[in-house]
N, C-alpha and C positions, 0 to 999 in steps of 0.2 A: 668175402671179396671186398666190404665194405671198410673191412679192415687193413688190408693190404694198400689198398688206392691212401687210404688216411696215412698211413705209415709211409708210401712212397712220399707221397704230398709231404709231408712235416721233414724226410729227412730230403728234399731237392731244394725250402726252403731254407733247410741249415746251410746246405751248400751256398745258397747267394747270401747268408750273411756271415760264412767265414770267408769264403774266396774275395766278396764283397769290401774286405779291410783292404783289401791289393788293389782295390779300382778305383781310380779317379776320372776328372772331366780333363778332358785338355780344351782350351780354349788359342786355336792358331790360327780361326780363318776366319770371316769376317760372319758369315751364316752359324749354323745351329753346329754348338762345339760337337768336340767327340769325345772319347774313350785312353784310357791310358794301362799300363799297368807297371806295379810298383816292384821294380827290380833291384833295388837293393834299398836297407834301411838306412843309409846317408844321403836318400835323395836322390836313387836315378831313376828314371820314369822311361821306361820303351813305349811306343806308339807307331802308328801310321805315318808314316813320310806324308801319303796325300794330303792327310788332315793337317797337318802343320803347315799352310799355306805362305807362313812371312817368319822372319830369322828372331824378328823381335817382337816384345809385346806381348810376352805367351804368357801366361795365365794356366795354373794348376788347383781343381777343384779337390779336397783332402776328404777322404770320407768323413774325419770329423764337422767337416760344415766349412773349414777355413779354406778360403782362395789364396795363392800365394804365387809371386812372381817365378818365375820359369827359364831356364836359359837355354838353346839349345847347344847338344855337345854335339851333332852332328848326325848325317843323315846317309839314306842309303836306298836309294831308289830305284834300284834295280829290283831289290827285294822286300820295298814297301817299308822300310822300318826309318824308325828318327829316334833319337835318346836326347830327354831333356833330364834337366837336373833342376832339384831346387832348394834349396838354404834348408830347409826343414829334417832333423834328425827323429831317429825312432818312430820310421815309417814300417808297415809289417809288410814284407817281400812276399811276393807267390811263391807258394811251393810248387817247382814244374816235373811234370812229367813225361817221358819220351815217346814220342809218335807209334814209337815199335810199340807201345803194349797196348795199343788203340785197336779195336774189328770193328771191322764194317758190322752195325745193330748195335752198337755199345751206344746209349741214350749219354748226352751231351750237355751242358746250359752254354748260351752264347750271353755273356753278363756285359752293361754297356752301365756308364753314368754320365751322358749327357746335361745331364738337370742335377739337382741336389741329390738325388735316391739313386740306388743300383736299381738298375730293370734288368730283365732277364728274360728270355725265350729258349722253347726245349723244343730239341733236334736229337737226330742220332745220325752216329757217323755213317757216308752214303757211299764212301767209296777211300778204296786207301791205294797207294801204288809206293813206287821209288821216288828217286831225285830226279828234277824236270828244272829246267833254265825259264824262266821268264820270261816276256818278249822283248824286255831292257837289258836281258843277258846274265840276270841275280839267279846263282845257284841256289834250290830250293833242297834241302834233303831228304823230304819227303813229300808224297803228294798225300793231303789229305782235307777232303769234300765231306760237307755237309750238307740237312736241310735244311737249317735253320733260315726264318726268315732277319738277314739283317735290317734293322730298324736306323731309321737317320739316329746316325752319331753313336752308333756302335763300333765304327771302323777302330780299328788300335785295341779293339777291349779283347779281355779274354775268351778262351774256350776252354770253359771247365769238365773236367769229369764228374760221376756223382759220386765219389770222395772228395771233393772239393780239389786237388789238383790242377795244374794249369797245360795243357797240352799245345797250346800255342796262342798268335794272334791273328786274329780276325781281322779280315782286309776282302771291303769290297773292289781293287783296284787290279786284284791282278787276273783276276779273267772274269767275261761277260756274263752277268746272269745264272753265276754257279760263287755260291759261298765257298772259298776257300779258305784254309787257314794257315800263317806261317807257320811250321811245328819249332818244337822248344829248342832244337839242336842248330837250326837255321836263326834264331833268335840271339842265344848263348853266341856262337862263333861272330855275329855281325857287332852284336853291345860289347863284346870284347875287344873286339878288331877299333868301333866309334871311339870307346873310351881311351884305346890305348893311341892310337895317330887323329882322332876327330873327324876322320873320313873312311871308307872303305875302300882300298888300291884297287884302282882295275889294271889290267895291265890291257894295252892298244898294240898296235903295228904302226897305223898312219898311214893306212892305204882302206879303199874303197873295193868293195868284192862282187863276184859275183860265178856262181857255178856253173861250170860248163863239162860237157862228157868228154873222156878221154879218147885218143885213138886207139883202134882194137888193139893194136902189138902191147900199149900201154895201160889198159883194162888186164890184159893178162900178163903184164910183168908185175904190176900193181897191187892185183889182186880189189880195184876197184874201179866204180865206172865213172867217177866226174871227181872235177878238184877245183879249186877256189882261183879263176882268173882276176889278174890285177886291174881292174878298169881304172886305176887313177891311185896315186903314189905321192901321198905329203910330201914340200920339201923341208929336206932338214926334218924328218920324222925318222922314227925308227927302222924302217923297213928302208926307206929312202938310204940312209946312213950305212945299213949292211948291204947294200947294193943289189937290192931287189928294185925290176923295172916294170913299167906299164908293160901289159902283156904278157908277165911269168905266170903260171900255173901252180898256186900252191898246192901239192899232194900231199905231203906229211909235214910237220911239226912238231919238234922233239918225239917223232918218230908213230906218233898218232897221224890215223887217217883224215887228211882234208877234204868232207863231200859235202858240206852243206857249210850256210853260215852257222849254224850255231854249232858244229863241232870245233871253230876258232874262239867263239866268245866262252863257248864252255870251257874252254883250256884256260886261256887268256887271266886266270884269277889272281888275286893278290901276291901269291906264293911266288909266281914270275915276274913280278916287277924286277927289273934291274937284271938280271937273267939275261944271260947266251944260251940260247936256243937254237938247237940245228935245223932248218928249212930245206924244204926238200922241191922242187921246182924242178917246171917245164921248160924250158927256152930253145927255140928254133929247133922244136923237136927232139930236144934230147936232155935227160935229167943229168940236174947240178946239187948241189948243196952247200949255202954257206950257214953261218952263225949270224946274228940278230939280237941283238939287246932288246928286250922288251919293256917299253917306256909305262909311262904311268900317264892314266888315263883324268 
């Protein structure tokens, strides 16, 4: 047994000092820096949108011991993430790997370098599900819960496997009192999207919502029982523009069911920017439908 524990021990330590080459400090907020990870070897660095508190001034700690200026290429905070860059070539990338070959009991390191050294804490994965919206509206592609305890100035650092793999990043910000982690696929899509426009499109309407039940005849024409009333309507927004009014009843959109708000922020993604959308609405009791350009958020 004594053998086994020794052997586990020596190779969970390998793992923090090869995963370990991927991790640096971010320093963006005025308190105890945080965590980064090294996604590509020309210098781009994914982290925590929270921890990067100011646009300038940033500071990247290198595992070799060197601090070096930081710029940021942009952010995304719906889903926790921020991509900086820094002048520094022949940085060693994570190797990532995808959510899907994650089980709940697979033992985990949550690795952070706040300070000069990787630190690291061991968890196993507590729970796994689908894709879940955020409460800022960031499509998440997986759900995936741990127990690790996060330690100030872990946020932004990895979650490695014991291959050393990188299965996502760690963020204390998007829900209360439960470690979760962005998975690798939600990561990829967002540094793609930062690097390629500097921002992540949301797409908006320009109206204020709120759900209400439908009347019986329209429950069963429907086929459901509430839809998204207009309580107030931007001027000169999008919705305003395709002639949507205070008081319409959104039911469908591009042909998805309208019954909460987050089945509009969930649609509403980058893909649809600039997009005619067909709207499907209430008015003076009787269903319309126009088209809707959806603007950029």
């Amino acid at each position: 047994m004594s053998d086994v524990l020794k052997s586990l021990s020596a190779a969970m330590a390998g793992v923090v000092d090869s995963a370990g080459q991927s991790v640096v400090r971010v320093e963006g907020r005025d308190r105890m820096p945080a965590t980064g990870v090294v996604w590509s070897a020309g210098g781009v660095i994914v982290t925590a949108h929270h921890v990067v508190e100011r646009d300038e001034n940033l500071q990247v700690g290198l595992p070799n011991g060197e601090s070096v200026t930081a710029e940021l290429v942009g952010r995304d905070p719906a889903t926790d993430l921020a991509v900086l860059r820094v002048a520094t070539q022949g940085l060693t990338p994570a190797t990532w790997v995808d959510a899907a070959d994650l089980r709940v009991g697979h033992l985990i390191l949550a690795l952070g370098r706040p300070g000069q050294t990787v630190q690291a804490t061991l968890g196993v994965v507590s729970a796994l599900g689908g894709s879940f919206r955020t409460g800022a509206g960031g499509e998440v592609d997986h759900y995936v819960q741990t127990d690790v305890v996060m330690y100030p100035g872990f946020s932004g650092g990895p979650l490695a496997t014991v291959d050393g793999h990188i299965a996502g990043i760690n963020s204390s910000a998007l829900a209360r009192g439960v470690s979760v982690t962005i998975p690798a696929a939600t990561v990829k899509r967002v540094v793609d999207t930062i690097l390629a426009h500097g921002h992540m499109p949301r797409g908006y309407l320009g109206v204020g919502l709120q759900p209400v039940r439908l009347d019986a005849a329209l429950q069963s024409q429907l086929d459901q029982q509430t839809g998204l009333m207009l309580m107030s309507v931007e001027a000169g927004g999008p919705a305003a523009q395709g002639g949507l009014l205070q008081g319409d009843v959104i039911v469908t959109v591009d042909g998805h069911p309208m019954r909460q708000m987050d089945d509009l922020q969930g649609l509403l993604a980058s893909d649809y920017v600039g997009k005619t959308v067909p709207v499907r609405f209430v008015r003076a009791g009787g269903l319309q439908e126009i088209g809707v350009v959806v603007g950029q958020k």
